[in-house]
mmCIF file of the N, C-alpha and C atoms, coordinates in Angstrom:
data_MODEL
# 
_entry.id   MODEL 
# 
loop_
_atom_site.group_PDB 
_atom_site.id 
_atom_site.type_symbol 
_atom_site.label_atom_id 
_atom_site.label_alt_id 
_atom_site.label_comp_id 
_atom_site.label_asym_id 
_atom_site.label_entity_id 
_atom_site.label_seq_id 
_atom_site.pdbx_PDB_ins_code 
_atom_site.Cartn_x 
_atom_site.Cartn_y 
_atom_site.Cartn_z 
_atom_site.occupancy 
_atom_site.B_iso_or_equiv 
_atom_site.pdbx_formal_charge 
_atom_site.auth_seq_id 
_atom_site.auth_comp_id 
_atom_site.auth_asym_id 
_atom_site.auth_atom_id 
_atom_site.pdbx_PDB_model_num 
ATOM 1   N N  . UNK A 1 1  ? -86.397 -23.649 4.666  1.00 0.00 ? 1  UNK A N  1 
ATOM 2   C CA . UNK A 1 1  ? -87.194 -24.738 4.124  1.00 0.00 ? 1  UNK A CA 1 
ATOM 3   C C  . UNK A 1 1  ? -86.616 -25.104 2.758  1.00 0.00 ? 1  UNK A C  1 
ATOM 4   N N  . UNK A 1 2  ? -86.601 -26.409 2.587  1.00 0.00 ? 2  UNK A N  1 
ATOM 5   C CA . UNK A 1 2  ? -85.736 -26.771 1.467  1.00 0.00 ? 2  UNK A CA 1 
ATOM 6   C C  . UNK A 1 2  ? -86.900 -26.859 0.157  1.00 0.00 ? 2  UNK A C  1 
ATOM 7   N N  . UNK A 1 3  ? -86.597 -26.607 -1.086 1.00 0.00 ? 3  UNK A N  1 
ATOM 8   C CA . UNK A 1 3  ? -87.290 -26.343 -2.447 1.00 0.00 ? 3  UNK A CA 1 
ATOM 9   C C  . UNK A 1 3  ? -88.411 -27.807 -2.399 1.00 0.00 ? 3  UNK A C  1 
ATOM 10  N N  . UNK A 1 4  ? -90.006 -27.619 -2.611 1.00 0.00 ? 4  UNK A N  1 
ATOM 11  C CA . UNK A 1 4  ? -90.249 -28.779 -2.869 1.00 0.00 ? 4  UNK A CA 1 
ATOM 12  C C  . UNK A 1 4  ? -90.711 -29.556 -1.567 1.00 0.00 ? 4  UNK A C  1 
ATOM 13  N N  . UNK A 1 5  ? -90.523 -29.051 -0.615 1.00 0.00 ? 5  UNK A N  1 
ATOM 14  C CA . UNK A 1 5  ? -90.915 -29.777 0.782  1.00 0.00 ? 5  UNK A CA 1 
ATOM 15  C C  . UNK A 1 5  ? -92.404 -29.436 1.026  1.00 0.00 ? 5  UNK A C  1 
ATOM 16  N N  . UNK A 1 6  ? -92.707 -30.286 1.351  1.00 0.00 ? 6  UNK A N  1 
ATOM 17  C CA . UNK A 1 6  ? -94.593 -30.094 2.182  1.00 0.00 ? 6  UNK A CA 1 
ATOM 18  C C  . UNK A 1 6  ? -94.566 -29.826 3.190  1.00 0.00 ? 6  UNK A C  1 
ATOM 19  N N  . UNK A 1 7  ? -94.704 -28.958 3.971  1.00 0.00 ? 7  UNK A N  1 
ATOM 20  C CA . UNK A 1 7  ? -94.502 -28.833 5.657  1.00 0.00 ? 7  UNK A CA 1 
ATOM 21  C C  . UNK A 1 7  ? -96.346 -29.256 6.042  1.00 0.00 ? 7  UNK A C  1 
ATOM 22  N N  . UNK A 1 8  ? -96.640 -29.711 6.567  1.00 0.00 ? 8  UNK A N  1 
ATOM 23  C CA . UNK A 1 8  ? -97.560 -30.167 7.078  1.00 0.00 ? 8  UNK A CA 1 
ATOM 24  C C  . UNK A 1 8  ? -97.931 -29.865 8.887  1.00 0.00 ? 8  UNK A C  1 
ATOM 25  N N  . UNK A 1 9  ? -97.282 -29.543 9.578  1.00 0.00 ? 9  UNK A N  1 
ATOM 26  C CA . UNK A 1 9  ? -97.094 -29.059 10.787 1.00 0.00 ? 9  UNK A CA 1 
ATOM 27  C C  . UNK A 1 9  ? -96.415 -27.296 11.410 1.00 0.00 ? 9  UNK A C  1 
ATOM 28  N N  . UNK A 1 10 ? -96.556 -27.121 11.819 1.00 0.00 ? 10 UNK A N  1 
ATOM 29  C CA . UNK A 1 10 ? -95.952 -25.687 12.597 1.00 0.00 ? 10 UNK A CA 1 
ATOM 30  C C  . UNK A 1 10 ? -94.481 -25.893 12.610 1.00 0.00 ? 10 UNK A C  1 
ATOM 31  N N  . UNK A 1 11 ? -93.297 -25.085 12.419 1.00 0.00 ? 11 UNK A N  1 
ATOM 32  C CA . UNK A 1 11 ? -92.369 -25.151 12.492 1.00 0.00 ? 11 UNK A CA 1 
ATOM 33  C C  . UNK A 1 11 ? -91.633 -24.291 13.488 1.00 0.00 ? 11 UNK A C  1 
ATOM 34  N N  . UNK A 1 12 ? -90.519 -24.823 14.055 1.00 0.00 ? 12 UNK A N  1 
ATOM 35  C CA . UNK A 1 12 ? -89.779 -24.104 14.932 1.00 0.00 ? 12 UNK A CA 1 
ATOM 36  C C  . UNK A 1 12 ? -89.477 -22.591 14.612 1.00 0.00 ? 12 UNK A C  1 
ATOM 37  N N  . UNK A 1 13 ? -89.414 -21.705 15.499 1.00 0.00 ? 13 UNK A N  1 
ATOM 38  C CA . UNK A 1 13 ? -88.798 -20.593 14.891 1.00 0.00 ? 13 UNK A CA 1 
ATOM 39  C C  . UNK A 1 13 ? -87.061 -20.686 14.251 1.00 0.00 ? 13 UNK A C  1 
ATOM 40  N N  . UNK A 1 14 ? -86.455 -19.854 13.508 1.00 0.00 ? 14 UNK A N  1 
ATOM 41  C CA . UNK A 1 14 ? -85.704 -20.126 12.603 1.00 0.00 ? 14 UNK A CA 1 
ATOM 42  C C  . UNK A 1 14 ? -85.071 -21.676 12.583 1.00 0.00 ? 14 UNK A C  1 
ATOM 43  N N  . UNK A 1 15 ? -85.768 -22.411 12.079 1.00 0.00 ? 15 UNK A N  1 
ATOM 44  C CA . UNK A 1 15 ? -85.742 -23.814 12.353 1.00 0.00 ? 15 UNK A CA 1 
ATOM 45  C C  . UNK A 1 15 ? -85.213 -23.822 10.315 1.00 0.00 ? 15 UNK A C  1 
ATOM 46  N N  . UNK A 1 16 ? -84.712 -25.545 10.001 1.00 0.00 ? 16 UNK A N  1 
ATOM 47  C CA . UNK A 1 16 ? -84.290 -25.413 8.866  1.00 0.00 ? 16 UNK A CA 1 
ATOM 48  C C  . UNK A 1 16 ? -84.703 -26.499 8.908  1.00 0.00 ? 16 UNK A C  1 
ATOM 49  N N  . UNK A 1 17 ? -86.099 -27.151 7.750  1.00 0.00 ? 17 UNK A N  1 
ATOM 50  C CA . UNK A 1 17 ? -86.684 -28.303 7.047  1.00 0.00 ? 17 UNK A CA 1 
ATOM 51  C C  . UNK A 1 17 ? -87.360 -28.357 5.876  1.00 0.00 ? 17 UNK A C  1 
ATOM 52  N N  . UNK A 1 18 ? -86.987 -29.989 5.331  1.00 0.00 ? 18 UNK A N  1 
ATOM 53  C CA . UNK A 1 18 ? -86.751 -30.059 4.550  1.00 0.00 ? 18 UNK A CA 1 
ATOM 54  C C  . UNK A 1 18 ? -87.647 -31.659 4.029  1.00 0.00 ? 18 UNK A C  1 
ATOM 55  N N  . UNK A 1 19 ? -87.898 -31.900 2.696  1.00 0.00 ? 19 UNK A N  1 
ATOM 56  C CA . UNK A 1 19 ? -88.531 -33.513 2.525  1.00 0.00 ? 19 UNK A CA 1 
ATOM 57  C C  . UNK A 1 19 ? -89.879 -33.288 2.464  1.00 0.00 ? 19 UNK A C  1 
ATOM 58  N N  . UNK A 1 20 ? -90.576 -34.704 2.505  1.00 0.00 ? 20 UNK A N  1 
ATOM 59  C CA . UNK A 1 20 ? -91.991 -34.530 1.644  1.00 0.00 ? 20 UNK A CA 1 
ATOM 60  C C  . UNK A 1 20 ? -92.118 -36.163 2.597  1.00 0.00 ? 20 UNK A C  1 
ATOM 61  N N  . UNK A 1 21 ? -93.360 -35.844 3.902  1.00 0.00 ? 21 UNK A N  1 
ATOM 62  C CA . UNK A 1 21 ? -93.136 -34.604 4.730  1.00 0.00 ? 21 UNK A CA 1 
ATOM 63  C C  . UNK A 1 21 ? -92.286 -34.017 5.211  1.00 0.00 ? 21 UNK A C  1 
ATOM 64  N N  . UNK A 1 22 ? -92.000 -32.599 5.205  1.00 0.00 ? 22 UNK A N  1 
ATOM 65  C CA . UNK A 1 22 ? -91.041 -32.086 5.787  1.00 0.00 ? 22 UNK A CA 1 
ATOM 66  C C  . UNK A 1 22 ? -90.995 -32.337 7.051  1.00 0.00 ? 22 UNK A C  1 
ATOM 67  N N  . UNK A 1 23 ? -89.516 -32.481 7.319  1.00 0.00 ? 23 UNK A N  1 
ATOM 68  C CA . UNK A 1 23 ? -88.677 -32.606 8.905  1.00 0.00 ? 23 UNK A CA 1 
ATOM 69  C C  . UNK A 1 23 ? -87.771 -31.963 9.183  1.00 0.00 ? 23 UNK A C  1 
ATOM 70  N N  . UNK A 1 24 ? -87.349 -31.463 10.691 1.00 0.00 ? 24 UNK A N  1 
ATOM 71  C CA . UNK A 1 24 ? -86.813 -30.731 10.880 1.00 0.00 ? 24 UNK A CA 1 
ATOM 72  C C  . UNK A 1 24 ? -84.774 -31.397 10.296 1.00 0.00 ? 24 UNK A C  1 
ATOM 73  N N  . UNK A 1 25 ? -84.523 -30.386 9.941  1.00 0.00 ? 25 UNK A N  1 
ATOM 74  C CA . UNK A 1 25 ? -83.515 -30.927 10.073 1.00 0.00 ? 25 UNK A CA 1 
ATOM 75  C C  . UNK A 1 25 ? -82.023 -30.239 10.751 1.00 0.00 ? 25 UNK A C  1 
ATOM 76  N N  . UNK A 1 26 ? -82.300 -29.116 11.186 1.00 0.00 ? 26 UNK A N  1 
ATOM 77  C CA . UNK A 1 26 ? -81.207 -28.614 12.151 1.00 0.00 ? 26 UNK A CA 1 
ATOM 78  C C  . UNK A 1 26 ? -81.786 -26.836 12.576 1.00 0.00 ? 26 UNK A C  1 
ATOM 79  N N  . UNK A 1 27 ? -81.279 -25.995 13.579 1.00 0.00 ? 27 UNK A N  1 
ATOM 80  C CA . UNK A 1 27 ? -81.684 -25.097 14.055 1.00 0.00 ? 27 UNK A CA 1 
ATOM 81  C C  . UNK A 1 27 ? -80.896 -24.330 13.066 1.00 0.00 ? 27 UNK A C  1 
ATOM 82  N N  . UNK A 1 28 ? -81.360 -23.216 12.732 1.00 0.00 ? 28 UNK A N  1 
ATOM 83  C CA . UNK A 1 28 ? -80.458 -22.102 11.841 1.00 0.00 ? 28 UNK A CA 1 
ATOM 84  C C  . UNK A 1 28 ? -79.256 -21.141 12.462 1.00 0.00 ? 28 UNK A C  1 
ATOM 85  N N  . UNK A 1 29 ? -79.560 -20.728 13.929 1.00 0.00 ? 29 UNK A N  1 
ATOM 86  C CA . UNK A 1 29 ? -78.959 -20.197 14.978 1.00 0.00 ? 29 UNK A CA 1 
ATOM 87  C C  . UNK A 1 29 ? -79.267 -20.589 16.242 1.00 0.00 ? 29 UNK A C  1 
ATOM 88  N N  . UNK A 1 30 ? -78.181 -20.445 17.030 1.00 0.00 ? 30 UNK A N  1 
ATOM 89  C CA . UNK A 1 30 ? -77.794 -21.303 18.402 1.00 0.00 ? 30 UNK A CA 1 
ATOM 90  C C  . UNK A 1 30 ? -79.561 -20.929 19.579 1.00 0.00 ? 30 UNK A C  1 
ATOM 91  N N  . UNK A 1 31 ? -79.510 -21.411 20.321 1.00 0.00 ? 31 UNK A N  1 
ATOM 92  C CA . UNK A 1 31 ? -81.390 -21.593 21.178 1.00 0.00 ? 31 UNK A CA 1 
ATOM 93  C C  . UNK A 1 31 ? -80.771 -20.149 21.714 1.00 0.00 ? 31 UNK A C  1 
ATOM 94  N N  . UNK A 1 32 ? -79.888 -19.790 22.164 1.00 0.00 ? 32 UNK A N  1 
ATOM 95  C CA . UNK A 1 32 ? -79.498 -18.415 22.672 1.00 0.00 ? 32 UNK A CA 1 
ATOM 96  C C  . UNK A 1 32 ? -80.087 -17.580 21.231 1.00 0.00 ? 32 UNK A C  1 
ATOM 97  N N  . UNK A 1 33 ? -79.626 -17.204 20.853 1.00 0.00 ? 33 UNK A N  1 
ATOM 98  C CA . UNK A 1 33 ? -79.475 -16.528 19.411 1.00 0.00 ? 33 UNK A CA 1 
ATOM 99  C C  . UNK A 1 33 ? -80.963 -16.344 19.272 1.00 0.00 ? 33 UNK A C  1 
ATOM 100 N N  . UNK A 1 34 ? -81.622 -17.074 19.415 1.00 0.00 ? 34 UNK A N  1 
ATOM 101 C CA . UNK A 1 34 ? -82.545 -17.305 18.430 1.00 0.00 ? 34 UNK A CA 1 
ATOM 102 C C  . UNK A 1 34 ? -84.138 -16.675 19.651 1.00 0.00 ? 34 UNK A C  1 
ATOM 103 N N  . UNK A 1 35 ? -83.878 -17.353 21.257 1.00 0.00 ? 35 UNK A N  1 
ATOM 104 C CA . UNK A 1 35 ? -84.330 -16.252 22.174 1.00 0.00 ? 35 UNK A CA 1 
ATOM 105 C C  . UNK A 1 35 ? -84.139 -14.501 21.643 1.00 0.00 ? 35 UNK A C  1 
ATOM 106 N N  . UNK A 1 36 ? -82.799 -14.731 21.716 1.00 0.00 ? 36 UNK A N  1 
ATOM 107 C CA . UNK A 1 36 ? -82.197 -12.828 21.480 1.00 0.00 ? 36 UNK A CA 1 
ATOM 108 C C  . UNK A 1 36 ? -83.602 -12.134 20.495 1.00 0.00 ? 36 UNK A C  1 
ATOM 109 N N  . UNK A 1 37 ? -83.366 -13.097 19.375 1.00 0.00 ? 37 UNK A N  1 
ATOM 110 C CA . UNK A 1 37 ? -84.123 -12.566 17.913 1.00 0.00 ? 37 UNK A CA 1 
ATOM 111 C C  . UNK A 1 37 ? -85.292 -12.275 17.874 1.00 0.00 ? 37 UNK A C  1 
ATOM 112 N N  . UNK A 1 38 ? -86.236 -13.465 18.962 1.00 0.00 ? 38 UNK A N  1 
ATOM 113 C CA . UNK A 1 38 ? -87.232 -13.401 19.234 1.00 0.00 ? 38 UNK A CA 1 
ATOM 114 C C  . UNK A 1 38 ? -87.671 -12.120 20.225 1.00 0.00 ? 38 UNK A C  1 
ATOM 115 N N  . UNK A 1 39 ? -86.955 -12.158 21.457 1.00 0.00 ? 39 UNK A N  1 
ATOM 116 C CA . UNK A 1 39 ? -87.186 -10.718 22.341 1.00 0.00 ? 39 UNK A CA 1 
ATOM 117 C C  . UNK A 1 39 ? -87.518 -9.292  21.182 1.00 0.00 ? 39 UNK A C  1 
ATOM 118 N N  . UNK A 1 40 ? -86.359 -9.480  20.528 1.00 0.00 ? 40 UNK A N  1 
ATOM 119 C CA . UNK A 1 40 ? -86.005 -8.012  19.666 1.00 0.00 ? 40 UNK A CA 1 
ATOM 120 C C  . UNK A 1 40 ? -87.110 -7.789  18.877 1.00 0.00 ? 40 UNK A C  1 
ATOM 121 N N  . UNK A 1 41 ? -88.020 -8.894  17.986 1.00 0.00 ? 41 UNK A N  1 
ATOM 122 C CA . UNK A 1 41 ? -89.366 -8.770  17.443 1.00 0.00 ? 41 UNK A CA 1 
ATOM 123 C C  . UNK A 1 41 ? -89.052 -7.832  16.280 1.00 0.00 ? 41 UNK A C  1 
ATOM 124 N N  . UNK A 1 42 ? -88.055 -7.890  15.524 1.00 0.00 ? 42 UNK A N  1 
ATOM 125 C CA . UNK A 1 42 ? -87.619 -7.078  14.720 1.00 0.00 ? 42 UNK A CA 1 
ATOM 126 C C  . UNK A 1 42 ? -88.498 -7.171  13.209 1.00 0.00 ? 42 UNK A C  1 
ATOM 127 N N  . UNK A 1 43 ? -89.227 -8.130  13.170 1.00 0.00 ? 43 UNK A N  1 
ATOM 128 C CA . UNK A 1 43 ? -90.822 -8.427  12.306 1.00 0.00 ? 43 UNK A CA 1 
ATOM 129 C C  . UNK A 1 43 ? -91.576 -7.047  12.657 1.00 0.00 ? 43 UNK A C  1 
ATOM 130 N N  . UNK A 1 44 ? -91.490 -6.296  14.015 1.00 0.00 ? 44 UNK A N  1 
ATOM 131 C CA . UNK A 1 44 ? -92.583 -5.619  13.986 1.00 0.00 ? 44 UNK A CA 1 
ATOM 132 C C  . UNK A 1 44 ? -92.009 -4.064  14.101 1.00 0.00 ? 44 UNK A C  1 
ATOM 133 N N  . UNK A 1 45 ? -90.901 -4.025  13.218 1.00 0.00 ? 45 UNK A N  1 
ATOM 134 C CA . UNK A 1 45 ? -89.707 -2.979  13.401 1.00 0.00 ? 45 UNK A CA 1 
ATOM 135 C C  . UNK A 1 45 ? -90.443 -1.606  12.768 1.00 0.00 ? 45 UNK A C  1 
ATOM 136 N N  . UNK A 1 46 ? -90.390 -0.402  12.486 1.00 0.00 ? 46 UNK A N  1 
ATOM 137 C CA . UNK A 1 46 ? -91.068 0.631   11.732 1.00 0.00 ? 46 UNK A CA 1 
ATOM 138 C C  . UNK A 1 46 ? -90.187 0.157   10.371 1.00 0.00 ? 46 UNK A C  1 
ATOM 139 N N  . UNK A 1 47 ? -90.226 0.895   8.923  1.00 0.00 ? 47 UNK A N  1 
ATOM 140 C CA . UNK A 1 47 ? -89.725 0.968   7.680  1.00 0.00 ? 47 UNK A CA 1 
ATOM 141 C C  . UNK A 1 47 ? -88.636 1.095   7.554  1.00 0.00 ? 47 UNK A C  1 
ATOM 142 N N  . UNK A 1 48 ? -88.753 2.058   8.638  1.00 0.00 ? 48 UNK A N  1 
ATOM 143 C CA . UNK A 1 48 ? -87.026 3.333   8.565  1.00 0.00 ? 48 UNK A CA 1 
ATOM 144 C C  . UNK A 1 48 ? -86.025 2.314   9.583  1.00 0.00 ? 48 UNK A C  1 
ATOM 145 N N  . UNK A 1 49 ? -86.660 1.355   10.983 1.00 0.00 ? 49 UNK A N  1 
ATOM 146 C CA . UNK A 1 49 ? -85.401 0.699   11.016 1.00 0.00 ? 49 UNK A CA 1 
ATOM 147 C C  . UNK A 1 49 ? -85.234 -0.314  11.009 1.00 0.00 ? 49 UNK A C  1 
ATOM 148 N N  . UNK A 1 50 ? -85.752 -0.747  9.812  1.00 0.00 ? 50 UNK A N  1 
ATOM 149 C CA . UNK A 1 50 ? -85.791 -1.959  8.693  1.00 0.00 ? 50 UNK A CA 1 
ATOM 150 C C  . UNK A 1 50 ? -84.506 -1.496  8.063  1.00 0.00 ? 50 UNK A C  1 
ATOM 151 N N  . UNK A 1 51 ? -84.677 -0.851  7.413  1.00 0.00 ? 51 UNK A N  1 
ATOM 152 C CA . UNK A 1 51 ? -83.715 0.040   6.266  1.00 0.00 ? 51 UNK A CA 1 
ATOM 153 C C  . UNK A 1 51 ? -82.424 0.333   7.173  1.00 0.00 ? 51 UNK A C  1 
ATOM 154 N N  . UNK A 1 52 ? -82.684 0.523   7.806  1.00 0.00 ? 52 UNK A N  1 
ATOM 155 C CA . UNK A 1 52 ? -80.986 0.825   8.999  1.00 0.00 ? 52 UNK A CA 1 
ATOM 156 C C  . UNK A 1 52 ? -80.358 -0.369  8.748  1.00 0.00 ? 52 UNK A C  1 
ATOM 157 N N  . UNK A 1 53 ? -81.219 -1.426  9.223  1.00 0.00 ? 53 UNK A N  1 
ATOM 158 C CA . UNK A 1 53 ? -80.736 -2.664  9.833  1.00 0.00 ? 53 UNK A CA 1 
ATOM 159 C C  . UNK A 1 53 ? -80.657 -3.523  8.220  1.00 0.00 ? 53 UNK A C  1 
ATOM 160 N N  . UNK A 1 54 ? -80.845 -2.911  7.650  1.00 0.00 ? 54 UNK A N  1 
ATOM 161 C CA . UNK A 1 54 ? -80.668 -3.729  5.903  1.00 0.00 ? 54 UNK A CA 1 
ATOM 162 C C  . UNK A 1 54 ? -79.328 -4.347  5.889  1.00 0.00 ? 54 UNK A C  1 
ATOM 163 N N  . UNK A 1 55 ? -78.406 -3.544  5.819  1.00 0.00 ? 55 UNK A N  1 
ATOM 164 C CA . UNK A 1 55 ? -76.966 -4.451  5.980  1.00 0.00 ? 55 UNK A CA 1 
ATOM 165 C C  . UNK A 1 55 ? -76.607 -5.035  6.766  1.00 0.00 ? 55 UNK A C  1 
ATOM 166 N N  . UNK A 1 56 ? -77.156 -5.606  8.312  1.00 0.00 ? 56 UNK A N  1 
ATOM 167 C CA . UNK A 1 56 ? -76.902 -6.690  8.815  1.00 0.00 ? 56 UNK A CA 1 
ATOM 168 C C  . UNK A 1 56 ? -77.837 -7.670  8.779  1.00 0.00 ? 56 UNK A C  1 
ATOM 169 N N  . UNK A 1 57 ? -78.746 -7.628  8.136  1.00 0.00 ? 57 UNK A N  1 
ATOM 170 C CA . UNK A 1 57 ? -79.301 -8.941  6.965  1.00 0.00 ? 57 UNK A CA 1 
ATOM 171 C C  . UNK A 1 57 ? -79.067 -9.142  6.649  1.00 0.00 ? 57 UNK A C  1 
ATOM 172 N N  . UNK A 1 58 ? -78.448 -8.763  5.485  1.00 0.00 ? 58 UNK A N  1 
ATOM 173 C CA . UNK A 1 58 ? -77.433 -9.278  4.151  1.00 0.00 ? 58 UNK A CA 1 
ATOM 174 C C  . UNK A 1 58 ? -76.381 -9.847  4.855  1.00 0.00 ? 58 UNK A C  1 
ATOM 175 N N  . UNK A 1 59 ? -75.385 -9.828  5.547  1.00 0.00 ? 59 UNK A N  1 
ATOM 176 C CA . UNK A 1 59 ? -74.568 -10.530 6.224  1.00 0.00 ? 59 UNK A CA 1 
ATOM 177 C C  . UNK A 1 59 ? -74.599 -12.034 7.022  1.00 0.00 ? 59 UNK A C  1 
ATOM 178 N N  . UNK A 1 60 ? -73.669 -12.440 7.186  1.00 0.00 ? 60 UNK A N  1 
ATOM 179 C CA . UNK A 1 60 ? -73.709 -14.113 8.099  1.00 0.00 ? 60 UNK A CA 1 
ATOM 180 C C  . UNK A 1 60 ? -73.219 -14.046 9.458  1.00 0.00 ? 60 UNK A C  1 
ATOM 181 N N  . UNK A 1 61 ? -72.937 -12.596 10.079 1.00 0.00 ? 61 UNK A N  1 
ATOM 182 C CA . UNK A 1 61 ? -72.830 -12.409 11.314 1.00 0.00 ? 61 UNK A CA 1 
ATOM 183 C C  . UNK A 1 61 ? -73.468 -12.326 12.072 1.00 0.00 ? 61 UNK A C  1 
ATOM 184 N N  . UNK A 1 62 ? -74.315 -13.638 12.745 1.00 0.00 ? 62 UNK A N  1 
ATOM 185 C CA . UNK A 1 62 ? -76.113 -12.902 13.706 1.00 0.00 ? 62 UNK A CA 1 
ATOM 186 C C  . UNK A 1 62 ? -75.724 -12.295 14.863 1.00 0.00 ? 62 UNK A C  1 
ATOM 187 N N  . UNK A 1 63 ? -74.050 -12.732 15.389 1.00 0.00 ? 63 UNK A N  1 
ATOM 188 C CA . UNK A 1 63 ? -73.523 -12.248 16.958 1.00 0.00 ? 63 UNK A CA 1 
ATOM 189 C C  . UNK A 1 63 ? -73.499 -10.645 16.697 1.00 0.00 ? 63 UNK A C  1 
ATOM 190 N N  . UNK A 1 64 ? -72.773 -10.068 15.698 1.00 0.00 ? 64 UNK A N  1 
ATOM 191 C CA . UNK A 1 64 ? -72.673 -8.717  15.408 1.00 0.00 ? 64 UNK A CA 1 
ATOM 192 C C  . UNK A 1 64 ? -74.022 -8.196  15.190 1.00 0.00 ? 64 UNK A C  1 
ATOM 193 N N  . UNK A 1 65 ? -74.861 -8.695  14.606 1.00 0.00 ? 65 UNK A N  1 
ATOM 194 C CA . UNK A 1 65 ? -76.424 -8.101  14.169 1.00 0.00 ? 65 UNK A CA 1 
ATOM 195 C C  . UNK A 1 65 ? -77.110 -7.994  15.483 1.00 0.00 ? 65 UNK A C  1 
ATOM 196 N N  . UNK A 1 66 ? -76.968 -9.040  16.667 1.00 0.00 ? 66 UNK A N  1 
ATOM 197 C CA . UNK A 1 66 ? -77.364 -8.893  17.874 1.00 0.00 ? 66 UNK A CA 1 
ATOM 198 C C  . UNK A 1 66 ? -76.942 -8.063  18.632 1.00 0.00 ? 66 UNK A C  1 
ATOM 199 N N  . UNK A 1 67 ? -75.877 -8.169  18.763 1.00 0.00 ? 67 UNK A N  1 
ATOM 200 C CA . UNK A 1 67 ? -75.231 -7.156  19.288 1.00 0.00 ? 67 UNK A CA 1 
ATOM 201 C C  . UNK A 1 67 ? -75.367 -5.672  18.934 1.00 0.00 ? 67 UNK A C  1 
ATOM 202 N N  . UNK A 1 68 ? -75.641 -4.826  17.845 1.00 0.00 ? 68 UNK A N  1 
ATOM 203 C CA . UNK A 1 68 ? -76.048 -4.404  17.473 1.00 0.00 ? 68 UNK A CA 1 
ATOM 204 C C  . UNK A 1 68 ? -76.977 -3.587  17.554 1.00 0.00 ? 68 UNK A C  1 
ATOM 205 N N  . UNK A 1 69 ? -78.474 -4.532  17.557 1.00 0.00 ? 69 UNK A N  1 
ATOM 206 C CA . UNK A 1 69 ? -79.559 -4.271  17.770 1.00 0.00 ? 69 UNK A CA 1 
ATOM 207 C C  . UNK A 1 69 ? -80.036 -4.249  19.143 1.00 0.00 ? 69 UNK A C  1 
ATOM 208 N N  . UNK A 1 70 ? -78.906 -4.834  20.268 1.00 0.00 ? 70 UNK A N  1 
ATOM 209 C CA . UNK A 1 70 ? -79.376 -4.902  21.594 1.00 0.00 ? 70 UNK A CA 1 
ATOM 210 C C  . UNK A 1 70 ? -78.494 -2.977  21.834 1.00 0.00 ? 70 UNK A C  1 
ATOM 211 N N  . UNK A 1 71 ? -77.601 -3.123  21.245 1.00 0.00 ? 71 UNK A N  1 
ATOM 212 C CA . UNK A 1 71 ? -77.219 -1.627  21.789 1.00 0.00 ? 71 UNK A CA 1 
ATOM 213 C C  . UNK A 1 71 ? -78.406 -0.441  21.480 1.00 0.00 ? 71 UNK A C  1 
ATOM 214 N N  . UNK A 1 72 ? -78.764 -0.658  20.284 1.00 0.00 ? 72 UNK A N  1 
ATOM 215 C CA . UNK A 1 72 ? -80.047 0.221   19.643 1.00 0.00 ? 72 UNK A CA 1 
ATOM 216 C C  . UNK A 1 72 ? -80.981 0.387   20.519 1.00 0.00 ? 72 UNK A C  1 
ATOM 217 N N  . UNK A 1 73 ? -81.434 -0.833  21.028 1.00 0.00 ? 73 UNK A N  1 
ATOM 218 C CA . UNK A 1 73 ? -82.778 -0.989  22.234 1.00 0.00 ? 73 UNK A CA 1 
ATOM 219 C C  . UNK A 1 73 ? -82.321 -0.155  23.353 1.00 0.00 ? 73 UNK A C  1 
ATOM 220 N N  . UNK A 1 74 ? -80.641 -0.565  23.771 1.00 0.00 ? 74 UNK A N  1 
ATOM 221 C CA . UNK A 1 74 ? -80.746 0.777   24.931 1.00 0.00 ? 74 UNK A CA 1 
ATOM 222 C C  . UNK A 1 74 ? -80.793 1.826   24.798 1.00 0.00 ? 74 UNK A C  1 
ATOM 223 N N  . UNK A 1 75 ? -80.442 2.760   23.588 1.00 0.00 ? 75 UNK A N  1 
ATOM 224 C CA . UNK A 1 75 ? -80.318 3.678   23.367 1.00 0.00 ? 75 UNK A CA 1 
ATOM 225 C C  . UNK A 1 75 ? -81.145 4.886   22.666 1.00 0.00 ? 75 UNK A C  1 
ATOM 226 N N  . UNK A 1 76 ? -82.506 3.809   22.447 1.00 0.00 ? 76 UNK A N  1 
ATOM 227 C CA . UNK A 1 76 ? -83.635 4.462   22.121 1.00 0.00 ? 76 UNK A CA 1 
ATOM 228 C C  . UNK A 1 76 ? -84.124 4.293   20.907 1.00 0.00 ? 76 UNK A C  1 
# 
């Protein structure tokens, strides 16, 4: 959401808007990507693998962070 915008409506998930009223103005990651992110529910993660997963937040790689976190899910 851009500095200063009024959102007045519900917004897409990782959606990027912006203006007064705010509008959408482009998706943040691909409709694939962004399914993935949603399945994984990583909002409702415990502390500890929050903190794991800290350095692929900080990063601009979401394919590696997915990837990633889908291996984690199989593996327990």
């Amino acid at each position: 959401m851009a500095a200063g915008s009024v959102v007045t409506h519900d917004v897409p998930p990782f959606a990027i808007v912006g203006g007064v009223p705010a509008r959408f103005i482009r998706l943040r990651f691909s409709e694939e990507q962004i399914e993935q992110l949603l399945e994984l529910k990583w909002w409702d993660w415990t502390e500890a693998d929050l903190r794991m997963a800290q350095a692929w937040f900080a990063q601009d790689n979401i394919a590696a962070f997915l990837e990633w976190a889908g291996a984690r899910s199989h593996t327990g």
